[in-house]
N, C-alpha and C positions, 0 to 999 in steps of 0.2 A: 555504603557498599563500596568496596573499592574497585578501581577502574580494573578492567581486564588486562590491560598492559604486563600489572602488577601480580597477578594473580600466578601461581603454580601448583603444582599439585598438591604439596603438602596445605595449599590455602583452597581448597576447592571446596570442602566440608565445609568451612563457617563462611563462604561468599553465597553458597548456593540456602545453609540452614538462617543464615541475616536476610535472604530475600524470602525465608518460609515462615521466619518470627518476625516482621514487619506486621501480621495485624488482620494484614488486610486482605481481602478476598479479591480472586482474579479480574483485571481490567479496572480497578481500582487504586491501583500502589500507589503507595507516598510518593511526591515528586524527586525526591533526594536520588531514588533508586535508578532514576530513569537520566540522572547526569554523569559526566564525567564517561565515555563509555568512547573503547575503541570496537569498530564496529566492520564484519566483512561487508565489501562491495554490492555482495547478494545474500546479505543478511536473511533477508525478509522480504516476499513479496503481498500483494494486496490480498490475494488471495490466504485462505485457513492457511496457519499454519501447520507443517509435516513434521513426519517424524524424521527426516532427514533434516531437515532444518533444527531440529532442538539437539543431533545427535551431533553436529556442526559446531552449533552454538556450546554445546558441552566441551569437545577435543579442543576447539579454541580454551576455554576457563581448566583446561587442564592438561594444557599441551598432547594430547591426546596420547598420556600417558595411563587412564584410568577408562576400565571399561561401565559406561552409565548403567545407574539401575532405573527401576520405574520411579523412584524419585525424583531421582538426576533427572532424566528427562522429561518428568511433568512439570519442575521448577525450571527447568530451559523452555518448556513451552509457553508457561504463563509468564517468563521474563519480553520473550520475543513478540508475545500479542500487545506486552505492556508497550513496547518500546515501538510498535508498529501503531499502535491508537494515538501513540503523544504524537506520532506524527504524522496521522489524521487529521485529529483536533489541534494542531497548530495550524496545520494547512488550510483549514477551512475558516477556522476566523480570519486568517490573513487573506484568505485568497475574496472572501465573499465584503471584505474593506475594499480591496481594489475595485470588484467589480460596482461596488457603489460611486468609487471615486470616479469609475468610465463612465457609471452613469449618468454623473452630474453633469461631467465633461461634453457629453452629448446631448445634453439638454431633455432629460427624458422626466417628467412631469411628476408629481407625487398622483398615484392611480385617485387619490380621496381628496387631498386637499393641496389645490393648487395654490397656496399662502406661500407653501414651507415646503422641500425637499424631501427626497426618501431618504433614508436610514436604514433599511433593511434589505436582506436578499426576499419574502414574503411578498413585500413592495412592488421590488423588482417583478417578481413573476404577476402582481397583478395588475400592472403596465402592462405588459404584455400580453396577459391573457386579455387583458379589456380595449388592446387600439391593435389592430392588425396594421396598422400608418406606420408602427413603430420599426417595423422589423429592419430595414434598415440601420437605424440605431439600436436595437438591441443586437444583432449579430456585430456590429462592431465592438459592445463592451464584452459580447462571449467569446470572439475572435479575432477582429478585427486591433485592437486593443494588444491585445495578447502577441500577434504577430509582426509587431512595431516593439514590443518589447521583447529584446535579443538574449536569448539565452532564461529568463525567466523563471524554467524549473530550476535551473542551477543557481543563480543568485537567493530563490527562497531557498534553495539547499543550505548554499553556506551560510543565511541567514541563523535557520534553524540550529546548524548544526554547533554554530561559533555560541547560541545562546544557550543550548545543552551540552555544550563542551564534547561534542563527539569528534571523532578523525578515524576515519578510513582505514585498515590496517592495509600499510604497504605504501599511503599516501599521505603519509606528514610532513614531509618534504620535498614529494614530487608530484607534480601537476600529473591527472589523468588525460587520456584521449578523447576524442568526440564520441568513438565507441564504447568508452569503460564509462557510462550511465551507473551510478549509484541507488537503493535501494529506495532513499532518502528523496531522490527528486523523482524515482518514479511512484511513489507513493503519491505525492504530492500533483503530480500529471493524474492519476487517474481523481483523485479527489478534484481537482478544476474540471474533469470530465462528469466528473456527478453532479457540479453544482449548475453544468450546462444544461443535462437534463432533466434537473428542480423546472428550472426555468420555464425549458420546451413542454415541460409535461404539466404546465399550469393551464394551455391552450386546450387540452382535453378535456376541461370543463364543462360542464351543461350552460351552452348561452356563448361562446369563447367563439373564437373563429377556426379553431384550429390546423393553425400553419405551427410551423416548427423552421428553426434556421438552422443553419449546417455546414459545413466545408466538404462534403465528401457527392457526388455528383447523384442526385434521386436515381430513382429505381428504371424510369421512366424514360430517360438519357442513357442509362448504361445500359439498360437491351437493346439500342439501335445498334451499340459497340460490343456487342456478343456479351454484354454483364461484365465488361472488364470496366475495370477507375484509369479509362486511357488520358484523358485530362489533369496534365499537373496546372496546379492552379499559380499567383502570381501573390506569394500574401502580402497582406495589405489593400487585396483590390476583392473589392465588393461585388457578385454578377448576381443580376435575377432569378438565375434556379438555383442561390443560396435559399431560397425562401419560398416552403415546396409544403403540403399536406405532410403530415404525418404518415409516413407508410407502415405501419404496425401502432396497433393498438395504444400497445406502451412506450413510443417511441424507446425503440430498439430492444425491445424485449425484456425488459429487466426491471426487477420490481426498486421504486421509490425509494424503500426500507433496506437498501443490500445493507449497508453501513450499520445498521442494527444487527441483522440478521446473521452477518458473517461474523458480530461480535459474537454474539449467542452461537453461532457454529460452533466457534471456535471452543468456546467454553464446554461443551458438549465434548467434544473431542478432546479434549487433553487428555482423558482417563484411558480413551481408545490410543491416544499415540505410545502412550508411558506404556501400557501393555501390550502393544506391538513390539515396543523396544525390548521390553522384557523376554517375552517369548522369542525374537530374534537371539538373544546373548545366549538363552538360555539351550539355542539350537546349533550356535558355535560351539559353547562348548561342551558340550553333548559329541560335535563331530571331532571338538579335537580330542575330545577322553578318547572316543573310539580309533583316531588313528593312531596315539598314544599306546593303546592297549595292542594293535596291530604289530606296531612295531617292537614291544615288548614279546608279542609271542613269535616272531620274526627270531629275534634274538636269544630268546630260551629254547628254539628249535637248533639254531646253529650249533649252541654252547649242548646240548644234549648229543648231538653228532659227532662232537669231537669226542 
């Protein structure tokens, strides 16, 4: 598939029918399709993708000389979910190595067999669910860790990105700001947010202690402060109401499975965005025949008066 760089109108037809003869069914694609790719800022967020988002991702593959159909935009939607899971699933094997590698750092035990080391993030959580002693060291490998290493979303960014040959449109030769946050590292940020709450939600067990560790001040402390987060914190420093009961059920209300689930959303949805899109065009031009038709009877009224 060729990169979007390269891509124009007259090539929009076989970039978009080479990503619909590949084979393969959505969330799936060959890896080939998912390199080489110039990519907007706010490509894609974590959340389903929209139909604004695929109607985006189209004007960019064809300089938004060509109005999409329901085609156009169910192959911009299954390209965008493809190229939002590689980097998921890149994030998460990387991200759940490091938190292994804090672990060992901190000395945090194998849960079963004190011989030999963990290996897994499983592990991880059932160290934790099984020594409440640990918390300490476990909020260091899920934050503590984390806030000693500078900048972090963005070095796995341009890790990912220099390995699937992606570049920013707008930023191949010029550095962004602290503000301009790429698509790419906030993916990546909310996936090390999920694998925090694998963790904390291993203490909800039958038999667990259940605490849960955190950065963000319990429920219990912010009512004395009318419920505001008045406490900025010092990172890198560890204080004792990091390490507080769970206040909700699922700690923080969200189910275990989002990461399944919003894949399956999204699958669901492609069929609803492509027929939005459609019925949208199909409502432009509907209004411009009729101002079209307006201004022709506009015109054969004048030309009759003369």
């Amino acid at each position: 598939m060729e990169a979007m760089s390269t891509v124009t109108t007259g090539a929009m037809a076989p970039v978009l029918s080479t990503f619909a003869d590949s084979g393969q069914k959505q969330g799936s694609l060959n890896t080939p399709q998912l390199y080489n790719k110039l990519v907007g800022l706010n490509q894609f967020t974590v959340n389903a993708v929209t139909q604004m988002e695929a109607e985006r991702l189209h004007g960019q593959l064809c300089n938004n000389e060509k109005v999409p159909t329901t085609n156009d935009i169910k192959l911009c939607t299954e390209m965008l979910i493809a190229q939002k899971d590689a980097v998921k699933g890149w994030a998460k094997t990387k991200l759940i190595k490091k938190l292994i590698v804090f672990a060992k750092k901190r000395n945090i035990p194998h849960p079963t067999d004190t011989t030999t080391t963990m290996t897994s993030l499983p592990q991880l959580e059932e160290a934790w669910a099984s020594n409440e002693a640990l918390a300490e060291s476990i909020w260091w490998v899920l934050f503590g860790e984390f806030d000693m290493w500078h900048n972090w979303e963005v070095e796995l960014e341009e890790a990912f990105m220099k390995e699937y040959k992606w570049v920013y449109i707008g930023f191949s030769e010029k550095k962004r700001n602290k503000c301009q946050k790429g698509c790419v590292a906030k993916v990546i940020v909310w996936q090390k947010a999920q694998l925090v709450k694998y963790v904390n939600w291993a203490t909800l067990r039958s038999g667990s202690h259940g605490k849960s560790v955190s950065v963000t001040l319990p429920q219990n402390i912010t009512a004395t402060q009318g419920g505001k987060q008045k406490f900025r914190r010092k990172k890198g420093t560890f204080y004792e109401w990091m390490v507080h009961a769970h206040e909700r059920q699922n700690a923080d209300g969200e189910d275990p499975a989002d990461d399944e689930m919003a894949s399956k959303e999204e699958t669901t949805d492609i069929a609803e965005i492509a027929a939005g899109a459609t019925m949208m065009n199909t409502m432009k031009n509907s209004a411009a025949h009729e101002k079209v038709s307006h201004v022709r009877t506009i015109l054969s009224n004048d030309h009759n008066t003369e």
